[in-house]
C-alpha positions as CSV (number, residue, x, y, z in Angstrom):
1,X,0.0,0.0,0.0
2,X,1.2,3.4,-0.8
3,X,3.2,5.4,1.7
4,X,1.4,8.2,1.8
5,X,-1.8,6.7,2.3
6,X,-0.3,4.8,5.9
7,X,1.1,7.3,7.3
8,X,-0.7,9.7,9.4
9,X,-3.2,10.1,6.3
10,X,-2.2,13.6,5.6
11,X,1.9,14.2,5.3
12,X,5.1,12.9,6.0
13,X,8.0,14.2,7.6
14,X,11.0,13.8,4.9
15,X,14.6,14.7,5.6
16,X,16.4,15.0,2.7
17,X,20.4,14.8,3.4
18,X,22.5,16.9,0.2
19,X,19.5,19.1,-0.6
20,X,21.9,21.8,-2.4
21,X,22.7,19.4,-5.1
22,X,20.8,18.7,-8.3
23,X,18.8,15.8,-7.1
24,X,18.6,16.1,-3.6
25,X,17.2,19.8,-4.4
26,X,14.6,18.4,-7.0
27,X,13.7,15.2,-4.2
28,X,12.9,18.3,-1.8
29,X,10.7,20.7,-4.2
30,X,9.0,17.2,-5.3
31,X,7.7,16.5,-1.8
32,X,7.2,19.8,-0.6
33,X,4.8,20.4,-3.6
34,X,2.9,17.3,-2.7
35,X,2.4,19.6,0.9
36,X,4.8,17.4,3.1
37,X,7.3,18.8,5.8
38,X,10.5,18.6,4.3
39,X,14.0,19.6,6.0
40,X,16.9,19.7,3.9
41,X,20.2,19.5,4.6
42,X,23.2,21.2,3.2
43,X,26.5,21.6,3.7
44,X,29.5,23.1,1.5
45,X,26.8,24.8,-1.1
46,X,23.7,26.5,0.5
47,X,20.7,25.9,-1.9
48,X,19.4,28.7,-4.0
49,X,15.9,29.2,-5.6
50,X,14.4,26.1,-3.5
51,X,10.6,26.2,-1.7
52,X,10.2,28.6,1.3
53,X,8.1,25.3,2.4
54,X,11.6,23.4,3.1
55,X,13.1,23.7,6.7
56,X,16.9,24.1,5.7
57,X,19.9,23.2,8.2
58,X,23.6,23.0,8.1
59,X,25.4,19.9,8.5
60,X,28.3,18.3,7.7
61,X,27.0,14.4,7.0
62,X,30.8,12.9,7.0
63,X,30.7,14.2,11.0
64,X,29.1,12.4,13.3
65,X,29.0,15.1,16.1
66,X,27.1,17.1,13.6
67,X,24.6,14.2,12.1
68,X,23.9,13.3,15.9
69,X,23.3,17.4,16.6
70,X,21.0,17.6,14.0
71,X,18.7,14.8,14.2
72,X,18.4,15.6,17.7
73,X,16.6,18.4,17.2
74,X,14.2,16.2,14.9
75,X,11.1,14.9,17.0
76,X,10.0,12.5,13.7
77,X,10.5,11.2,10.5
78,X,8.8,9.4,8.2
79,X,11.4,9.0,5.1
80,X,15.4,9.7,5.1
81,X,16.9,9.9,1.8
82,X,20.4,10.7,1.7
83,X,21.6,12.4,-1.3
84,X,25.5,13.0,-0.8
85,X,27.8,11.9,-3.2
86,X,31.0,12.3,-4.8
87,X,32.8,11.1,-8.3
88,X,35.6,12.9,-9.5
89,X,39.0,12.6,-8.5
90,X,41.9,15.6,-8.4
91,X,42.2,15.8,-12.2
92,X,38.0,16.0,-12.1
93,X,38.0,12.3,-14.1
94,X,37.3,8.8,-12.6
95,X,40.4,6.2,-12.7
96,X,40.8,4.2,-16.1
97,X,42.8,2.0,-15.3
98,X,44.6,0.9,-12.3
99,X,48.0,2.8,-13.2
100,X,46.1,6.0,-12.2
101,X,45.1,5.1,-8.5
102,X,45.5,7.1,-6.0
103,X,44.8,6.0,-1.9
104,X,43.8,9.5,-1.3
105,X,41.1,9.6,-3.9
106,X,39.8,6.2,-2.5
107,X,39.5,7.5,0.7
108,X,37.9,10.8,0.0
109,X,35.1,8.7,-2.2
110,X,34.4,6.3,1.2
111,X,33.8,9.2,3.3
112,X,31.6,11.1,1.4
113,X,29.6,8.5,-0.5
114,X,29.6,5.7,2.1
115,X,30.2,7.3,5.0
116,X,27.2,9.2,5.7
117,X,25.0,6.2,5.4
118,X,26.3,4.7,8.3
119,X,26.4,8.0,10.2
120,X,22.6,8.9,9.2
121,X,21.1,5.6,9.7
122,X,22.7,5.6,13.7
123,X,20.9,8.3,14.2
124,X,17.6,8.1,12.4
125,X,16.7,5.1,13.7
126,X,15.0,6.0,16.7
127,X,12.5,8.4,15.0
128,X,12.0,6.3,11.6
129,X,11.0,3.1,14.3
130,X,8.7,5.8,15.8
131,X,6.8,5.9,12.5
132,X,3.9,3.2,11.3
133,X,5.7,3.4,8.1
134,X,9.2,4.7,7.4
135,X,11.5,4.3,4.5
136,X,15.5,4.6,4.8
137,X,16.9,5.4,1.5
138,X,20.4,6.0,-0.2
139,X,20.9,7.4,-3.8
140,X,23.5,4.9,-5.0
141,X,25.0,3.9,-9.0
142,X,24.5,0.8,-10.8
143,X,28.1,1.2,-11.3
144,X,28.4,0.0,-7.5
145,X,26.8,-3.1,-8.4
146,X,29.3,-6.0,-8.3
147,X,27.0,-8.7,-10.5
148,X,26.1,-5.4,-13.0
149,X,29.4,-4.8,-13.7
150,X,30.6,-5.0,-17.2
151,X,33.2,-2.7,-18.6
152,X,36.1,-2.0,-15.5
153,X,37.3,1.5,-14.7
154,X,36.2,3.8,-11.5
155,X,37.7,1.8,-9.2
156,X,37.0,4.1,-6.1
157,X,33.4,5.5,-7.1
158,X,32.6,1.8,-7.5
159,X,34.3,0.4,-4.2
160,X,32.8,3.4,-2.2
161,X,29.5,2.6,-4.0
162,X,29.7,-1.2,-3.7
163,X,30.3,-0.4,-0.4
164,X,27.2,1.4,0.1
165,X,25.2,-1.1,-0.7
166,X,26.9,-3.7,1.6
167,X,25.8,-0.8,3.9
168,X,22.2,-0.8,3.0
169,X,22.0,-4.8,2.5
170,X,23.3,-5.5,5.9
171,X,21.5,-2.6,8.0
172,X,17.7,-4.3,6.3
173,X,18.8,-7.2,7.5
174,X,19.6,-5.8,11.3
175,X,16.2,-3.4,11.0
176,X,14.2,-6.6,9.6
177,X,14.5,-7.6,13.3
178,X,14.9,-3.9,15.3
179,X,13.0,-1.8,13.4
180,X,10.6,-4.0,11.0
181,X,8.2,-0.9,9.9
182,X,10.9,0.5,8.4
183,X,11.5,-0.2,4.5
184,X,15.6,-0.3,3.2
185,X,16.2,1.0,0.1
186,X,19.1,1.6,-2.9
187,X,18.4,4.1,-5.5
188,X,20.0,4.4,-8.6
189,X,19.2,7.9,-10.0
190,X,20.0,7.2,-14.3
191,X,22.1,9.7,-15.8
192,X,20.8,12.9,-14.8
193,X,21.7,16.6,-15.9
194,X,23.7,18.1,-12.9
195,X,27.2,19.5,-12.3
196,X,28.5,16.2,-11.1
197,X,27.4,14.4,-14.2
198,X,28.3,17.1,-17.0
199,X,32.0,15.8,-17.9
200,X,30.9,12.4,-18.3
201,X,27.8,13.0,-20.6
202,X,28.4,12.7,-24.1
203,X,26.4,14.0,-27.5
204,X,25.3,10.6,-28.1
205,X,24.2,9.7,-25.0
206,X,21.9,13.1,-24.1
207,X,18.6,11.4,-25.3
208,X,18.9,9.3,-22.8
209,X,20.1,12.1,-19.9
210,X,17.2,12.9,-17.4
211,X,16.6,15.8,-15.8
212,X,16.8,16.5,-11.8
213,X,13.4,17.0,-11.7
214,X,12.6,13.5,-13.7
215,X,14.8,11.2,-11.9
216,X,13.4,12.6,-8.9
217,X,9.5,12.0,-9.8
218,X,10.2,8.6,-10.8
219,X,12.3,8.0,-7.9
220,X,9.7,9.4,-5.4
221,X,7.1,7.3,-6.9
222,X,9.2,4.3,-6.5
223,X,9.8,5.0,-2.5
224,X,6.3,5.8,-1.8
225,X,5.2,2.8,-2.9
226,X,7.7,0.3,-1.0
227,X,6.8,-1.4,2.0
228,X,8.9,-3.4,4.7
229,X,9.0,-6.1,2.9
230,X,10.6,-5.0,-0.2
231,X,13.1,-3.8,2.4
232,X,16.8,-4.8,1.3
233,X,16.5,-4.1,-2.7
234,X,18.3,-1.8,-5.4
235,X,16.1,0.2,-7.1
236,X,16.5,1.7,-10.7
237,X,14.6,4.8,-11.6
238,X,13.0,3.1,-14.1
239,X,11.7,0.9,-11.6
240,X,13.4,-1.9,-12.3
241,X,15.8,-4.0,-9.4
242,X,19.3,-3.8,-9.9
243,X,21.3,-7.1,-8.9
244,X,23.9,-6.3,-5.7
């Protein structure tokens, strides 16, 4: 049964984490629209142009003094859907080929696209068990799927990805048993038109580039359907499942 139609039958209280970038901003105008209480997070970029509706706040989700400070100041939730990522390296391109590896670039892609999950989901749990209904979500990349992976090459977006969903994978399995209302998901968001995407988009791929605002409508409608059941899965936007 639909999300929205379980819980409290008239809104939900969504946090989304990254709501300065392309998608997280597009997640937040989507639900705010739909006349939901939304607070949005953001951290190195504040968000321009977005809602008056959405309840921005500052913090830094690779810290977990300042993920514990904010969700303390939360009294529920309803949804979580983290946002937060990071692809380039130094020279702004992912590694090729193993000869251009660097530790550093490794590390900084663990902390800020696997970190946070681990942070946010300590911390959320307590108000997402609160809720009849709650969803736990993580925009992630088919390229961090293991059995998906064809063609080689971005060898620390991928690990810090595949990571993530070793993240999400084993915490459904421990809220299965802690938390059981609550629903553990993986998005993958497509292509989609933002900064982090631009170098990588080619002429002849644009027909199939979405736009912020798409991948975020199909991904919303994905979510608000999910119950605790289908906790555990990866998600496309198209709403297909994605193999781990």
């Amino acid at each position: 049964m639909n999300l929205f139609l379980i819980v409290r039958g008239k809104y939900l209280v969504v946090l989304i984490v990254g709501a300065s970038g392309g998608i997280g901003q597009a997640l937040a105008e989507n639900y705010a629209s739909a006349g939901h209480r939304v607070i949005g997070t953001f951290y190195n970029t504040n968000p321009q142009g977005l809602s008056e509706k959405i309840e921005l706040t500052l913090m830094d989700p690779t810290s977990e003094t300042s993920v514990q400070s904010t969700l303390s100041k939360i009294h529920s939730l309803d949804l979580v859907i983290n946002c937060v990522g990071f692809l380039s390296s130094d020279d702004g391109l992912p590694e090729k080929t193993i000869r251009k590896f660097e530790p550093h670039g490794l590390e900084e892609s663990i902390r800020i696209n696997t970190l946070p999950t681990l942070l946010i989901a300590k911390h959320a749990q307590r108000l997402l068990r609160q809720s009849r209904q709650s969803v736990f979500a993580t925009i992630s990349a088919k390229v961090g799927s293991i059995g998906d992976n064809q063609l080689g090459g971005w060898y620390s977006y991928r690990i810090s990805k595949a990571a993530l969903n070793m993240v999400l994978k084993t915490l459904s399995i421990e809220w299965s048993k802690s938390t059981p209302n609550c629903c553990v998901a993986a998005l993958h968001p497509g292509t989609v038109s933002t900064k982090l995407s631009a170098p990588f988009v080619s002429e002849g791929t644009k027909h199939s580039v979405l736009s912020a605002s798409q991948s975020a409508a199909c991904m919303s409608k994905i979510v608000n359907n999910l119950r605790p059941l289908d906790t555990g899965r990866f998600w496309s936007w198209n709403g297909e499942e994605i193999c781990w």
